[in-house]
C-alpha atoms as one frame of an Amber mdcrd trajectory, in Angstrom:
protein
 -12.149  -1.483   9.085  -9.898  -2.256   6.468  -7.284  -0.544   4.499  -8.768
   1.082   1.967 -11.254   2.620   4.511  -8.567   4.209   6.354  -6.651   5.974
   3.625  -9.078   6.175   0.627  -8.652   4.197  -2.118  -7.687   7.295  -4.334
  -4.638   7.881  -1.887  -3.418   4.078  -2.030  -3.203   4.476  -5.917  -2.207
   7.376  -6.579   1.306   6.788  -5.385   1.587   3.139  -7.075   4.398   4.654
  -9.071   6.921   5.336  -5.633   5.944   1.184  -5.042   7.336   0.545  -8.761
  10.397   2.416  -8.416  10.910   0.713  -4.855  10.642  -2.412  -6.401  12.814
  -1.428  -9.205  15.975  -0.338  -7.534  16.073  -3.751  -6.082  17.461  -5.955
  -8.521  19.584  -3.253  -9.526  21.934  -4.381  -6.903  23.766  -7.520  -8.265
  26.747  -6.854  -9.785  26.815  -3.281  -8.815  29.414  -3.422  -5.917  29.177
  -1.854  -2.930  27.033   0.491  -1.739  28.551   3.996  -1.535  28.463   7.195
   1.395  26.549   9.755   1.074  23.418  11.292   0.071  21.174  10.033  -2.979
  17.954  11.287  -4.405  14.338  10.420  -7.057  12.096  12.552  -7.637   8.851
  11.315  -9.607   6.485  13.223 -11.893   3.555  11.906 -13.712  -0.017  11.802
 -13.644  -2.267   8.852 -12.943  -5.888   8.455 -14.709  -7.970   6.275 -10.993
 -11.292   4.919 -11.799 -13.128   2.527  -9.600 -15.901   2.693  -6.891 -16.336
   2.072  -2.809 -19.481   3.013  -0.578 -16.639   3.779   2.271 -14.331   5.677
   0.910 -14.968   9.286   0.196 -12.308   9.626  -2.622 -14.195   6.986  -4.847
 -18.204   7.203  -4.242 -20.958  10.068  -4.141 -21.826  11.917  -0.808 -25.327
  10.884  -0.866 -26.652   7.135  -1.048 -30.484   6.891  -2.076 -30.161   3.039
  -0.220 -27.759   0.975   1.583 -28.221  -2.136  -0.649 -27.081  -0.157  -3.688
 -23.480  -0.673  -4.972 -21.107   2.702  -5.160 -21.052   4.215  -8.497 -17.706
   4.484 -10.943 -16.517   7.973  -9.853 -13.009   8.569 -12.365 -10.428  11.407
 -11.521  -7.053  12.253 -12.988  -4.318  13.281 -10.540  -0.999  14.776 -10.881
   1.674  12.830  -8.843   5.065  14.246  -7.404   6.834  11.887  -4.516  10.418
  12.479  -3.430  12.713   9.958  -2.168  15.992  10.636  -0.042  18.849   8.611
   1.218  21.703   8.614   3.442  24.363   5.740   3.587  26.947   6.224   6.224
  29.224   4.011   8.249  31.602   0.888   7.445  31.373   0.455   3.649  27.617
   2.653   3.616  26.236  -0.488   5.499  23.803   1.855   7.145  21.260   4.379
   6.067  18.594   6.865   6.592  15.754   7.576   4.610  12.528   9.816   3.903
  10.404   8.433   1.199   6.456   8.280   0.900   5.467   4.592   0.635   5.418
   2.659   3.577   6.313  -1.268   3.546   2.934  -2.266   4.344   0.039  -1.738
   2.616  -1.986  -2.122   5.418  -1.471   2.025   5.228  -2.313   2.007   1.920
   0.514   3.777  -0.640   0.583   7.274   0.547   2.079   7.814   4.014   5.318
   9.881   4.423   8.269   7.712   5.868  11.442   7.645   7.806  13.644   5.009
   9.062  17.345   3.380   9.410  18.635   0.201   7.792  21.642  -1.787   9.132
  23.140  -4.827   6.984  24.808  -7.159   9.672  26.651  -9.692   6.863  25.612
 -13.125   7.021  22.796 -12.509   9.714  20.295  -9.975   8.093  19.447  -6.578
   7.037  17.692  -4.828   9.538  14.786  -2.303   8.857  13.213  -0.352  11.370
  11.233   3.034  10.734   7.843   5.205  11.681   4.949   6.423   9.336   2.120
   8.366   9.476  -0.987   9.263   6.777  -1.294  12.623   6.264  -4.477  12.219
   4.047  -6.429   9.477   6.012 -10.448   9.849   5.618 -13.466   7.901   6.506
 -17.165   8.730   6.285 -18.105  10.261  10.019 -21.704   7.485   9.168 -20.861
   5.987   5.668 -24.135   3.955   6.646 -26.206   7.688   6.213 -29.157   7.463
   3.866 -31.087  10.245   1.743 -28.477  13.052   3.483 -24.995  14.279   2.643
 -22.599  11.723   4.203 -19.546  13.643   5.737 -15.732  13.227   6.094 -14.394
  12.506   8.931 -10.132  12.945   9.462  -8.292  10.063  10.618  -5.330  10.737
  12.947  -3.568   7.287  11.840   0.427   6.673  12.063   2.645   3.522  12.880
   5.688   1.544  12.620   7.865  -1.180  11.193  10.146  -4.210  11.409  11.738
  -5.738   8.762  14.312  -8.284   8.126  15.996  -9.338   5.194  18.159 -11.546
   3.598  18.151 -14.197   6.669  21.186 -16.221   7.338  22.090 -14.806   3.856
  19.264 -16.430   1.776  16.407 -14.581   0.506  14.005 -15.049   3.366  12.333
 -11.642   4.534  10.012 -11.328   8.161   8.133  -8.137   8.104   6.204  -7.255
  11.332   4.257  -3.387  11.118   1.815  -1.855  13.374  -0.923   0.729  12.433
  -3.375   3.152  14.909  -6.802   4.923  13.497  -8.516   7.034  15.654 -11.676
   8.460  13.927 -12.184  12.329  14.881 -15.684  12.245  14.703 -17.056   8.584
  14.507 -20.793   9.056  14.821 -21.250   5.740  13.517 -20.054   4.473  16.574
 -22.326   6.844  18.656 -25.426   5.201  16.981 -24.058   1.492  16.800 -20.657
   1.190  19.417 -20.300  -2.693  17.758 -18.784  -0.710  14.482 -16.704   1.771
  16.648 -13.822   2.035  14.199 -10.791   3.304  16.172  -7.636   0.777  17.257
  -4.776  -1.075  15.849  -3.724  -2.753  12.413  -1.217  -5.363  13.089   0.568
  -7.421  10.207   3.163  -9.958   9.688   4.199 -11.160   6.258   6.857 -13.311
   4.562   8.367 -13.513   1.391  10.932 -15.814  -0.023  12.722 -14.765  -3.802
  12.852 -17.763  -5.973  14.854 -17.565  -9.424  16.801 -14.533  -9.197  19.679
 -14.100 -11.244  20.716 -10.442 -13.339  17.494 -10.379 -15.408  14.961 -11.904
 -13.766  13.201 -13.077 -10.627  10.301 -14.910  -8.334   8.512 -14.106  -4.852
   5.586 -15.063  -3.527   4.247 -13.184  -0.454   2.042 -14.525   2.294   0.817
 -12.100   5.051  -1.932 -12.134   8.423  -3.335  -9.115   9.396  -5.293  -8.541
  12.382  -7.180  -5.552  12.969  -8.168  -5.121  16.952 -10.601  -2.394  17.034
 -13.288  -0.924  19.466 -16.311  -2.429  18.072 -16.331  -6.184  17.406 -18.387
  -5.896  14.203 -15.357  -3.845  12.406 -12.116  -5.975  13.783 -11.242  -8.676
  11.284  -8.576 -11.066  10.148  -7.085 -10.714   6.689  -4.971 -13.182   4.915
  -3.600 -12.299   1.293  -1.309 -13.821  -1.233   0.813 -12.607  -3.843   3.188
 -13.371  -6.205   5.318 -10.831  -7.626   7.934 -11.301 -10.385  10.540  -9.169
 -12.330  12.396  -9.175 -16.076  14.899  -6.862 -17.117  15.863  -6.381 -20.537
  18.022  -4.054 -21.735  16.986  -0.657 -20.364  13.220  -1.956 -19.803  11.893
  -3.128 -16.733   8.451  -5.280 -16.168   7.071  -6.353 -12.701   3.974  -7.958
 -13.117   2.295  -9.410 -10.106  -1.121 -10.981  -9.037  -2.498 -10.994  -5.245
  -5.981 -12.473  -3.688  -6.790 -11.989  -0.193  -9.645 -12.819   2.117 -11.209
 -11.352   5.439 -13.877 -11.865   8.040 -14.804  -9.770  10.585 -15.606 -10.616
  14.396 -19.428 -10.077  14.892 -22.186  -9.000  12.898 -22.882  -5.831  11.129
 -25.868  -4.340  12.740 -26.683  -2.592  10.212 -27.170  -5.282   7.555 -27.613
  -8.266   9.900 -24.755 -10.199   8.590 -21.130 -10.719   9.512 -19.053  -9.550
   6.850 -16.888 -11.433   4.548 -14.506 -10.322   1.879 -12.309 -11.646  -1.454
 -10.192  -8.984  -2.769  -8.058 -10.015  -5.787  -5.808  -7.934  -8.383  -3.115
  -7.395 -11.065  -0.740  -5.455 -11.559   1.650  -4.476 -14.777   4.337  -2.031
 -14.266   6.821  -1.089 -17.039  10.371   1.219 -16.525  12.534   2.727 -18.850
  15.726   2.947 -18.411  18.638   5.763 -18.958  15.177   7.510 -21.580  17.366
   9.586 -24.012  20.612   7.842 -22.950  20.373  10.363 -20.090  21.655   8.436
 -16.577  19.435   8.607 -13.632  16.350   9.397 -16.288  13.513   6.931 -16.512
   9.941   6.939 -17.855   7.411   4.698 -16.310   3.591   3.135 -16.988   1.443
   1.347 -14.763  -2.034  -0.444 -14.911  -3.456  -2.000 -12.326  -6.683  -3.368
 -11.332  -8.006  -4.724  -8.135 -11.797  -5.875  -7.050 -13.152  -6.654  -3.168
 -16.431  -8.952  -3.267 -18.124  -8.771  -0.145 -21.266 -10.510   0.719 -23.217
  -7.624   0.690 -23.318  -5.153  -2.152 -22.933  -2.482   0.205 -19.292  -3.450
   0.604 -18.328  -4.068  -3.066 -15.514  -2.590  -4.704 -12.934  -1.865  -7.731
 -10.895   0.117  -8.713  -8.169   0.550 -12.174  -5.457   3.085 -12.883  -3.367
   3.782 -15.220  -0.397   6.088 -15.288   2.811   7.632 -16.869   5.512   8.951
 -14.971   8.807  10.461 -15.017  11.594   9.287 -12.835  15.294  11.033 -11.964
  17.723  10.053  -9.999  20.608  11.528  -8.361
C-alpha cells in the first residue's frame, strides 16, 4: 500500500503550501546570525484548486466502479487551507527547539499529519532531529476492488516517527530515517483475499546532499528507499525515488522548482488482477514566495503548481493529480 493510499491524495496536496514555506525559511539562514530564544509563529491562509484521479483513494475517484479495468475519473475540488506553525528555541545561544507544525519530513505520510518534535545543533557534528506524527485524516476504501456497489471508507489509525540529521561533520550531508504504522479499521479486502491485507509498517531512509548554495541560490538532489512490510505479501513493496530540488532568491521573490521520479514493486501477485504490481510515479513542482507583500515584515503571498502522475501496469492503478494554489503567509 503506498502513500497516497494511506492519506488520500487530496490530503497530501492540500497542504503543499506548509512544504513551501518549510523549504523557504531555509536559506533564509545565511547571514542572519544567530538564532534567537523564544517563541516564533506562521500562520497560512489560502485556497488550493486539486484536480487529478486514483481508483484507491476516496478523496480523488467516484464511490462506484462499473469495472476494475477502467481508469478513475478526473474528480476536481477547491479547498480552503489554514496550517499553523509554532516554535520554541531555548538553551545555549537557542541551539535547541520545540515545535508543532503540520507537515511531516517524510512524505511517506503524505503532507497533512500534525507534528511535534525537538532539534539539537551539536556544532561541528550535526543537527539532530527527532519527533512523532500522526494522520488525523487517513482513509482507504474498506474493498476499493468492489464492483457495481458503493465502495466504502474505511479510517486508518496511522502515526509514526522520525530521525534526522543534518549538516554532518559540518557539510551539507543530511540522513533521514522515519517509520510509519497503518492499521485499516475495517479491511474487508483482506477478509476476502488475506495476500492484500493492508495493515503494517512504512519504513524510509533518504539522503540529500546541497550542492551550490550561496545567498541566492542553491542545489540538492534527494535519493530515498522505502520499504513497506505489511500483512499481505501482495501489498508490501519497495520504493525508490529521486529528486532534485533547487532554490533562487531574488529580491523579495522566492522560486523552488523541483522534479522527482520514483519506482515500486510489490512482493507477490495481486489476486485480483493476476499480476504483480509495478509502478513509475514522476512530477514537478513550481513554487513561488513573496516576500515582505506591501513592505509589511513577516507578510508573504505564495503560488504553487504542481503536477505528479503514477503509471502502473494495470489501469486499475493509474494516477494524476495537479494543483494549483494561492496563499497567504505571516510570520511572527
Amino acid at each position: 500500500m503506498n502513500t497516497t493510499t494511506l492519506t488520500g491524495l487530496a490530503a497530501l496536496l492540500l497542504a503543499l503550501p506548509l512544504a513551501t514555506f518549510t523549504a523557504i525559511a531555509a536559506p533564509a539562514a545565511p547571514g542572519g546570525g544567530a538564532p534567537q530564544s523564544g517563541f516564533s509563529a506562521e500562520a497560512t491562509l489560502g485556497v488550493a484548486v486539486i484536480s487529478g484521479a486514483d481508483n484507491l483513494s476516496p478523496d480523488l475517484s467516484s464511490s462506484t466502479l462499473a469495472s476494475l479495468s477502467q481508469e478513475a475519473k478526473t474528480t476536481t475540488r477547491v479547498l480552503p487551507v489554514l496550517l499553523p506553525e509554532l516554535r520554541y528555541r531555548f538553551g545555549d545561544e537557542g541551539r535547541s527547539s520545540w515545535y508543532l507544525k503540520t507537515m511531516p519530513v517524510t512524505d511517506a505520510a503524505g503532507y497533512f499529519a500534525p507534528t511535534s518534535g525537538l532539534r539539537h545543533s551539536l556544532a561541528g557534528v550535526a543537527t539532530i532531529d527527532a519527533g512523532l506524527f500522526f494522520l488525523p485524516m487517513a482513509e482507504v476504501y474498506a474493498n476499493p476492488y468492489l464492483v457495481g456497489e458503493r465502495r466504502r471508507e474505511s479510517d486508518v489509525l496511522s502515526w509514526g516517527g522520525h530521525l534526522v540529521f543534518e549538516d554532518i561533520a559540518g557539510t551539507p550531508l543530511m540522513v533521514q530515517l522515519a517509520m510509519l504504522t497503518a492499521d485499516v479499521d475495517n479491511d474487508s479486502l483482506a477478509g476476502l483475499f488475506p495476500s492484500l491485507a493492508r495493515d503494517g509498517e512504512i519504513y524510509e531512509v533518504a539522503m540529500s546532499y546541497g550542492l551550490l548554495r550561496s545567498q541566492t541560490m542553491s542545489l540538492s538532489p534527494r535519493l530515498a528507499l522505502r520499504r513497506g512490510d505489511m500483512d499481505g505479501a501482495a501489498s508490501s513493496y519497495v520504493k525508490i525515488r529521486a529528486e532534485l530540488a533547487g532554490t533562487y532568491m531574488a529580491g523579495p521573490l522566492f522560486f523552488l522548482p523541483s522534479v522527482h521520479v520514483g519506482a515500486s514493486r510489490y512482493d507477490e501477485k495481486d489476486p485480483v488482477f493476476d499480476s504483480t504490481r509495478r509502478e513509475l510515479a514522476y512530477g514537478l513542482n513550481l513554487l513561488v514566495k513573496y516576500r515582505r507583500l506591501m513592505d509589511i515584515d513577516g507578510l508573504g503571498l505564495l503560488g504553487i503548481a504542481a503536477y505528479g502522475v503514477g503509471d502502473a501496469n494495470e489501469d486499475f492503478f493509474d494516477s494524476k493529480a495537479l494543483v494549483c494554489g494561492l496563499g497567504l503567509s505571516y510570520e511572527f
